[in-house]
VODO-57080 format. One record per residue: z, y, x of N, C-alpha, C in turn. Coordinates in Angstrom, 3 decimals. Layout:
% VODO-57080
Z | Y | X | Z | Y | X | Z | Y | X
...
% end
This chain:
% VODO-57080
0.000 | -1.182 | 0.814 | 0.000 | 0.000 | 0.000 | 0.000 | 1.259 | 0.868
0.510 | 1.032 | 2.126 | 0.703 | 2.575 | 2.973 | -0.509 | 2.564 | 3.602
-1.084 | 1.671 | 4.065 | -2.599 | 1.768 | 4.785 | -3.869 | 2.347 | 3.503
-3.715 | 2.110 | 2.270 | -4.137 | 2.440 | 1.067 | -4.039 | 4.135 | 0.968
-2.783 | 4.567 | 1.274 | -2.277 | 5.876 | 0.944 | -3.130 | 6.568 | 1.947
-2.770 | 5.839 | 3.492 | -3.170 | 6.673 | 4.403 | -4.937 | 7.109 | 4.519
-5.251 | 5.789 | 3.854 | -6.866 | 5.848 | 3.881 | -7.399 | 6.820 | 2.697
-6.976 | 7.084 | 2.118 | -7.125 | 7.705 | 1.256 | -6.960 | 9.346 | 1.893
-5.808 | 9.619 | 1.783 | -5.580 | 10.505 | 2.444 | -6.363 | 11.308 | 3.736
-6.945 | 10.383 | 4.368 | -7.857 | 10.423 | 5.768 | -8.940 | 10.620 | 4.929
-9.652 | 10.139 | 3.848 | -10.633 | 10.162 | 3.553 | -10.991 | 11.844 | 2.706
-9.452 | 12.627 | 1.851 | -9.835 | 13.469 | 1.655 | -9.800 | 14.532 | 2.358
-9.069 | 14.582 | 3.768 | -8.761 | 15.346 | 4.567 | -10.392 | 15.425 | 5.301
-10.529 | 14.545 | 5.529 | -12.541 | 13.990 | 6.131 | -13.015 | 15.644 | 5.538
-13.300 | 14.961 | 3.683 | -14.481 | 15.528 | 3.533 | -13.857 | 16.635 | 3.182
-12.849 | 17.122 | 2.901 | -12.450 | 19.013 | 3.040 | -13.069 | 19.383 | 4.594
-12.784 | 18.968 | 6.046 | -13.061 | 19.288 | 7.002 | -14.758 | 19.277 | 6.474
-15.710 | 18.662 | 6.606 | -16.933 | 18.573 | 6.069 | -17.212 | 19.599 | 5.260
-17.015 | 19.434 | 4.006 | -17.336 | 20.385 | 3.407 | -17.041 | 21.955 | 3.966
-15.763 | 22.298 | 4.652 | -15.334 | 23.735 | 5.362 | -16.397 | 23.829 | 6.211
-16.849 | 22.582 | 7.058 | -17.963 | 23.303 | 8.505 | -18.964 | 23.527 | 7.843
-19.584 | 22.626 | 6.860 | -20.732 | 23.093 | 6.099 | -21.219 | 24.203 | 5.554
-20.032 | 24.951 | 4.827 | -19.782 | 26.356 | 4.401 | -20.008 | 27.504 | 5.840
-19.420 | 26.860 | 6.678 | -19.241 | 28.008 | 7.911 | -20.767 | 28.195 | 8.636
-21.379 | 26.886 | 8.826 | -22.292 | 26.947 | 9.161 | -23.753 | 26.765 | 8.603
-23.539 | 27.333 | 7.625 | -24.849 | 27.468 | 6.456 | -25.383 | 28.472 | 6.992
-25.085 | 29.191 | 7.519 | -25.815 | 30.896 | 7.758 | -25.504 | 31.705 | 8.709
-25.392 | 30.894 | 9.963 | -24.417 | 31.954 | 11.269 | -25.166 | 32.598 | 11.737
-24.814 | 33.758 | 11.807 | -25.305 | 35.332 | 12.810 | -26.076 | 34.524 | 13.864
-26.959 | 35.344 | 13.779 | -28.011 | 34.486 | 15.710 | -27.429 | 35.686 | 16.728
-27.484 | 34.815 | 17.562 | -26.714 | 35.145 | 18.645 | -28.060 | 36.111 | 19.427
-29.138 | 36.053 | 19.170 | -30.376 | 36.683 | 19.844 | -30.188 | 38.259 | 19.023
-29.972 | 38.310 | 17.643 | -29.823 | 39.359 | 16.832 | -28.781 | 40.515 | 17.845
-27.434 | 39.356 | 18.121 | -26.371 | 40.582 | 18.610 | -27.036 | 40.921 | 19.849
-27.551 | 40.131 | 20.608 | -27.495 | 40.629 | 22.039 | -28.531 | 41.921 | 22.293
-29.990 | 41.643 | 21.161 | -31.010 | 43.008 | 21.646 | -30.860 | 43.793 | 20.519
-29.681 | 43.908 | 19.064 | -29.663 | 44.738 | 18.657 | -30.579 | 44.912 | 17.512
-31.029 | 43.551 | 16.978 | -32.129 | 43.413 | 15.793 | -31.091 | 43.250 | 14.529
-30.499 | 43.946 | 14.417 | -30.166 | 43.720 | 13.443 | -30.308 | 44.892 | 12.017
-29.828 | 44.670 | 10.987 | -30.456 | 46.047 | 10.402 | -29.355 | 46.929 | 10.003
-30.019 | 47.987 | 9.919 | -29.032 | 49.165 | 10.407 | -28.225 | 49.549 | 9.170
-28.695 | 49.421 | 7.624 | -28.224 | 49.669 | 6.555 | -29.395 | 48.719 | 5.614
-28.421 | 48.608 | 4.476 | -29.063 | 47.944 | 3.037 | -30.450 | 49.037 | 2.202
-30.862 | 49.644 | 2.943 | -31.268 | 51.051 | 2.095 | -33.238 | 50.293 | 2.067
-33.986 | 50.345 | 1.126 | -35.156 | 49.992 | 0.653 | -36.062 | 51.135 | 1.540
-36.742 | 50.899 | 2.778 | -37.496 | 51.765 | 3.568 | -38.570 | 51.716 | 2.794
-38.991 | 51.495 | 1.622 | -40.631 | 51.810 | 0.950 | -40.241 | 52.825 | 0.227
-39.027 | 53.651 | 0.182 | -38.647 | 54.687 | -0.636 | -38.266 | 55.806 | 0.170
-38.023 | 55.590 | 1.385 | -37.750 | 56.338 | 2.585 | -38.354 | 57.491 | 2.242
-37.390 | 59.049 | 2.994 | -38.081 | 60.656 | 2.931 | -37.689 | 61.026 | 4.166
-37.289 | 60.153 | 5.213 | -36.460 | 61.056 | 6.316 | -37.716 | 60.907 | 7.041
-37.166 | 60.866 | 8.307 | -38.076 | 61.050 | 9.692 | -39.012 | 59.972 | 10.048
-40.141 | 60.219 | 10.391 | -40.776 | 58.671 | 11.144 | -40.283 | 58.717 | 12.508
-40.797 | 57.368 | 13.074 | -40.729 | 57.774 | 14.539 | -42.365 | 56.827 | 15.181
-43.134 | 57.432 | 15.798 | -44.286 | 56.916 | 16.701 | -43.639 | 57.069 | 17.837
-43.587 | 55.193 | 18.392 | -43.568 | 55.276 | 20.226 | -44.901 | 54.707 | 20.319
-45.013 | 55.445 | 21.768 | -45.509 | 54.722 | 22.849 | -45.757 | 54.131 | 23.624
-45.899 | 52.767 | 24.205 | -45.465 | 51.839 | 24.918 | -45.727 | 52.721 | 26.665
-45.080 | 52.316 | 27.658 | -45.183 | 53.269 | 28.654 | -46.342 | 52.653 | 29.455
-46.251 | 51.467 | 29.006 | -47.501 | 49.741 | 29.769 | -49.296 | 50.692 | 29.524
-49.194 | 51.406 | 28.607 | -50.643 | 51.737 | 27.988 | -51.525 | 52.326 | 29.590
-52.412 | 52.419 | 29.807 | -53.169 | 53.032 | 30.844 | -53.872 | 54.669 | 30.091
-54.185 | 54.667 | 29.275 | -54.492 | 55.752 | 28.326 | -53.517 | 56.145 | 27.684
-52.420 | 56.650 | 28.057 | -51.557 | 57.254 | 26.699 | -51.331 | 58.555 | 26.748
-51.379 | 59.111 | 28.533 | -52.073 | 60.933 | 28.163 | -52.989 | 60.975 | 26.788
-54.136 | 60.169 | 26.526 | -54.958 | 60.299 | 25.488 | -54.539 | 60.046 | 24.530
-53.800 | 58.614 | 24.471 | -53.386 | 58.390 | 22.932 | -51.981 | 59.567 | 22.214
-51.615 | 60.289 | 23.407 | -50.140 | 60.852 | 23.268 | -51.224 | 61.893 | 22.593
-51.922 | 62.632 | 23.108 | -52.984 | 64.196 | 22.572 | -53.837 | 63.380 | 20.929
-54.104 | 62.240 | 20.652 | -54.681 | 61.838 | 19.520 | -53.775 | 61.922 | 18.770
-52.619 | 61.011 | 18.896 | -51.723 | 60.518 | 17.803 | -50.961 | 62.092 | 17.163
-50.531 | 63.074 | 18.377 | -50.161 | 64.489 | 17.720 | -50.981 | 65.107 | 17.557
-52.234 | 65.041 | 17.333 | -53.710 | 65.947 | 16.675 | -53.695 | 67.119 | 17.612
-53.426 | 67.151 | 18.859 | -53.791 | 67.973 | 19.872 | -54.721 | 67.721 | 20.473
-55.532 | 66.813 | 20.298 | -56.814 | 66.262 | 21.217 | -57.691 | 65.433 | 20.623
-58.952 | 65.141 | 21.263 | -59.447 | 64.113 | 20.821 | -59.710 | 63.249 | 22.287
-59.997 | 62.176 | 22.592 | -60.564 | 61.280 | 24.300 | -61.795 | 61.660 | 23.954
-62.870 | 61.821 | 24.869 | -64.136 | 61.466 | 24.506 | -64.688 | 60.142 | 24.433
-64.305 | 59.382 | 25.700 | -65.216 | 58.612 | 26.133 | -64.149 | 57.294 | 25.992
-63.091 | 57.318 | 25.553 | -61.792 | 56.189 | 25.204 | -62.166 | 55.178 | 25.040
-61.819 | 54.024 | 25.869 | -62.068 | 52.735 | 24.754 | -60.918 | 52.036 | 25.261
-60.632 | 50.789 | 24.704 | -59.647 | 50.146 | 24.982 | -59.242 | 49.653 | 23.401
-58.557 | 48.355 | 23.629 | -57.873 | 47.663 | 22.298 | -56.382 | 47.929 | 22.000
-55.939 | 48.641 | 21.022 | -54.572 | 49.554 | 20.310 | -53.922 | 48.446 | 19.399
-53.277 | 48.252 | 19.289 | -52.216 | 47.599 | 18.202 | -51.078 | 48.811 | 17.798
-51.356 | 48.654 | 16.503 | -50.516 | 49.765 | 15.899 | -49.450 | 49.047 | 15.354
-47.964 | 48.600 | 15.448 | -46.974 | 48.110 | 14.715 | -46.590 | 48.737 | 13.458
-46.389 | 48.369 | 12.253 | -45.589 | 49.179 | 11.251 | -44.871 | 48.118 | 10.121
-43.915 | 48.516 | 9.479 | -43.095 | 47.690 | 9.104 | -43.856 | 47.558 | 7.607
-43.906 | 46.024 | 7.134 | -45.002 | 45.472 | 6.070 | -44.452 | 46.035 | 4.672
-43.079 | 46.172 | 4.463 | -42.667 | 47.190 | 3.604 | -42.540 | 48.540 | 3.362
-43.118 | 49.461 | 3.806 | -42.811 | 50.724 | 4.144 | -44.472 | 51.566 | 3.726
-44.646 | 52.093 | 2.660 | -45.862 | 52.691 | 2.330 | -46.367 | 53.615 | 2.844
-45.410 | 54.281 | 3.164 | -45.390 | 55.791 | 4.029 | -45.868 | 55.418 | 5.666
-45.221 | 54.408 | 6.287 | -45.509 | 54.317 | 7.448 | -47.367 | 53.516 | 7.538
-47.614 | 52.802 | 6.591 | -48.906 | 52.326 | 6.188 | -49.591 | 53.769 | 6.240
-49.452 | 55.022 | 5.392 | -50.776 | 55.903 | 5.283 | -50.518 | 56.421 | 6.878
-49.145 | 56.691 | 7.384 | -49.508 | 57.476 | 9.255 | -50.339 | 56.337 | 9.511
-50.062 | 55.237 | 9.676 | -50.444 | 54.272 | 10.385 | -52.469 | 54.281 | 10.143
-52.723 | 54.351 | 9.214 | -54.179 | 54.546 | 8.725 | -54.771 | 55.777 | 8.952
-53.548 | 56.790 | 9.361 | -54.853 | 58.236 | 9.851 | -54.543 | 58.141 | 11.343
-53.499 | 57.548 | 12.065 | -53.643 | 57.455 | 13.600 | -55.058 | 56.479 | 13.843
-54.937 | 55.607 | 13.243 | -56.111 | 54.398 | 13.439 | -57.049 | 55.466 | 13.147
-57.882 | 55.975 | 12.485 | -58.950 | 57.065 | 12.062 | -59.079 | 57.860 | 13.144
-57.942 | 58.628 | 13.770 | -57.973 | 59.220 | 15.133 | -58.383 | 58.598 | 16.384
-57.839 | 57.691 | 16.601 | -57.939 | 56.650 | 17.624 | -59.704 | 56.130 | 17.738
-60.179 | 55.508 | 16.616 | -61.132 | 55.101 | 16.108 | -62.544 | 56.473 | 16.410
-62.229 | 57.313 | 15.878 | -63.051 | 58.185 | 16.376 | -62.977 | 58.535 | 17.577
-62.076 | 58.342 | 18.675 | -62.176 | 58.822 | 19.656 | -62.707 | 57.219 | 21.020
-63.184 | 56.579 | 20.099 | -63.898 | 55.607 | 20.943 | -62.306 | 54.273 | 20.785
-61.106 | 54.591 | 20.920 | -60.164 | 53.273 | 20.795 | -61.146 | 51.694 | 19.471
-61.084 | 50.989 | 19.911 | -60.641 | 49.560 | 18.788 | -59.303 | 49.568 | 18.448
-58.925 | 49.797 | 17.123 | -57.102 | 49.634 | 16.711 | -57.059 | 48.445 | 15.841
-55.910 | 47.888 | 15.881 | -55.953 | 47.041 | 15.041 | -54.439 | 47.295 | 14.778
-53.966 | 47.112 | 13.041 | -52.466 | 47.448 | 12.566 | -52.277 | 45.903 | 12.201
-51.033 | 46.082 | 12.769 | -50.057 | 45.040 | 12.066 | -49.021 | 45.143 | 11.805
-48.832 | 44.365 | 10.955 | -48.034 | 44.521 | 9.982 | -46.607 | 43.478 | 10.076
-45.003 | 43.957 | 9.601 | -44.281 | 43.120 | 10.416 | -43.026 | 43.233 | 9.623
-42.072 | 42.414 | 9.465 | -40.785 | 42.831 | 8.986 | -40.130 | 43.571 | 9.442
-39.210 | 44.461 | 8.955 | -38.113 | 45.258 | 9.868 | -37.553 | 44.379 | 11.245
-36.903 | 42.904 | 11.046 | -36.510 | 42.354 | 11.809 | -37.235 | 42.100 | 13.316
-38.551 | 41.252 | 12.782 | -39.734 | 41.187 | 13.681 | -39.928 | 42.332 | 14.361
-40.363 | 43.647 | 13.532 | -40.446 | 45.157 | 14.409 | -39.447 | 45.130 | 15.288
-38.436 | 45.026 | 14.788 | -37.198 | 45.859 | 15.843 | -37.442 | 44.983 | 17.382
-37.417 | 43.421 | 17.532 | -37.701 | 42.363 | 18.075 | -38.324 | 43.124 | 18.945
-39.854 | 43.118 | 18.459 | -41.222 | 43.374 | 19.311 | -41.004 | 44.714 | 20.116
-39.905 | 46.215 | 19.645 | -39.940 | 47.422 | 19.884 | -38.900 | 46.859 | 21.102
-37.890 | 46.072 | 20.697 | -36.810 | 45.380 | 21.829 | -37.427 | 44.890 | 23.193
-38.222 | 43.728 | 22.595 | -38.766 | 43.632 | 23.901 | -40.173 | 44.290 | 24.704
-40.304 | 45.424 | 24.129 | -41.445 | 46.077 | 24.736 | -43.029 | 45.287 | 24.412
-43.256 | 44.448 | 23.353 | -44.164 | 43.602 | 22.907 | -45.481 | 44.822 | 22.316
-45.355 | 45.750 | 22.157 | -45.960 | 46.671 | 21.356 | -47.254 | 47.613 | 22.243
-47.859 | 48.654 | 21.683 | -48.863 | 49.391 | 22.337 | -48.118 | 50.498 | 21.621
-48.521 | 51.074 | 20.277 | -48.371 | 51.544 | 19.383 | -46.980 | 51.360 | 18.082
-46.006 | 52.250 | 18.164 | -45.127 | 51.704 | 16.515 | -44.700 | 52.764 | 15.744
-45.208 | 52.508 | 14.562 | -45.049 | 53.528 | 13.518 | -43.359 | 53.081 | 12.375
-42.410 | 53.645 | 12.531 | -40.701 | 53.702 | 11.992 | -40.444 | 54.386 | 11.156
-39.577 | 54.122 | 10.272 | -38.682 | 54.724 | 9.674 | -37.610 | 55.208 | 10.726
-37.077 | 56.637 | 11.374 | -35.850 | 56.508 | 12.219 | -34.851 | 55.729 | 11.885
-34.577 | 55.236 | 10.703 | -33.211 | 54.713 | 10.175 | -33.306 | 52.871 | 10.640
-34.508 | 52.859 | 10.592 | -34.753 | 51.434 | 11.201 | -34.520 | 50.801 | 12.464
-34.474 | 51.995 | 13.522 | -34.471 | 51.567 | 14.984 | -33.543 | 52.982 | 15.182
-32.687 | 51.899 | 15.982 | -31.277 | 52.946 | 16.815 | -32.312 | 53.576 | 17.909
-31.814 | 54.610 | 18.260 | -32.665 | 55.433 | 19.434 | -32.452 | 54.638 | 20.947
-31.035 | 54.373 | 20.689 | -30.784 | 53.758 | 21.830 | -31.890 | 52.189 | 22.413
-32.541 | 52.130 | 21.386 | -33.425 | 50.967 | 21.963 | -34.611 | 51.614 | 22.339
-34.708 | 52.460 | 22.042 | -36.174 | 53.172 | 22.813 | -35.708 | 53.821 | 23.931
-35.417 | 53.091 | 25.013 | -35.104 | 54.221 | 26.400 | -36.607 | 53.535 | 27.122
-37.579 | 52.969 | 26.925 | -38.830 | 52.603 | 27.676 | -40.051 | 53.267 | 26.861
-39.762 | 53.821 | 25.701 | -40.817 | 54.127 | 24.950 | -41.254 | 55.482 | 25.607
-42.404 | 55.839 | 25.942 | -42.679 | 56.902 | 26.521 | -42.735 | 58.520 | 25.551
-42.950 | 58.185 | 24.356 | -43.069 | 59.023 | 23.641 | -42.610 | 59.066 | 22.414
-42.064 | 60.086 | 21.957 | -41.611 | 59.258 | 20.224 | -42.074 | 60.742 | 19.838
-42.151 | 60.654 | 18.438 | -42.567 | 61.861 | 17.298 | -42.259 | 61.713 | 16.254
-41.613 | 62.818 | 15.369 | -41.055 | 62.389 | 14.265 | -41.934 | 63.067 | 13.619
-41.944 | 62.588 | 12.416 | -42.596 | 62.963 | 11.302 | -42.038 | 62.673 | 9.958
-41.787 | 63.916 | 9.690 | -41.296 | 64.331 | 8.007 | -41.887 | 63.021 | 7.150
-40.827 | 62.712 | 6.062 | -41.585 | 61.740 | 5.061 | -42.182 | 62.454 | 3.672
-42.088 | 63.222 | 3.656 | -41.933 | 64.210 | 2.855 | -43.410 | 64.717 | 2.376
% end
């Protein structure tokens, strides 16, 4: 009868332990998130966004005197060519129309652009590890502090 009790006992103690790790580990924080800072900055819907944009520049570009004078409508390249990737976050409407008149700029000035399109998470990632040419932001999306390689940033009113 006591080996009965005890087995019993062992058996519900088991599956409480079980069931507790299961709970704990259904959904743990990634450890890649804390270390470069992908994480998101607030609950707030960026396709409704009015604050600031931000355009970087990757510093890697060989043309970005040019692309820096295109992207702020101070210039045009003449003779530019080269392949652009424009980053922008796949929710965000506002950053879609900059993103479609830089490409128009670029495009006329001899660049090939190509936009893509990306989650907040993915963006922050790609802006983290310097994966980018071109990225079009919400400021509220990316801490400043992760752009210390970006050569250029510009804000732009959402407004």
């Amino acid at each position: 009868m006591k080996t009965l009790k005890r087995r019993l006992i062992l058996l519900a103690v088991t599956a409480a332990f079980i069931a507790f790790m299961g709970g704990t580990t259904h959904s743990p924080p990634s450890v890649i998130d804390a270390v470069t800072g992908a994480t998101r900055k607030s609950k707030k819907n960026t396709s409704e966004y009015n604050g600031s944009y931000i355009i970087g520049i990757n510093t890697e570009i060989a043309e970005k005197s040019e692309i820096i004078a295109i992207c702020s409508g101070e210039g045009t390249a003449m003779c530019a060519s080269g392949h652009i990737r424009l980053f922008i976050p796949e929710s965000d409407s506002k950053s879609n129309s900059y993103a479609k008149e830089i490409s128009e700029r670029l495009e006329k000035s001899g660049f090939d652009t190509e936009i893509r399109r990306y989650s907040d998470t993915m963006l922050r990632s790609r802006i983290v590890s310097e994966k980018y040419d071109i990225f079009i932001a919400a400021d509220e999306l990316i801490d400043s502090g992760l752009l210390h390689d970006t050569d250029y940033i510009i804000g732009l009113s959402g407004k």
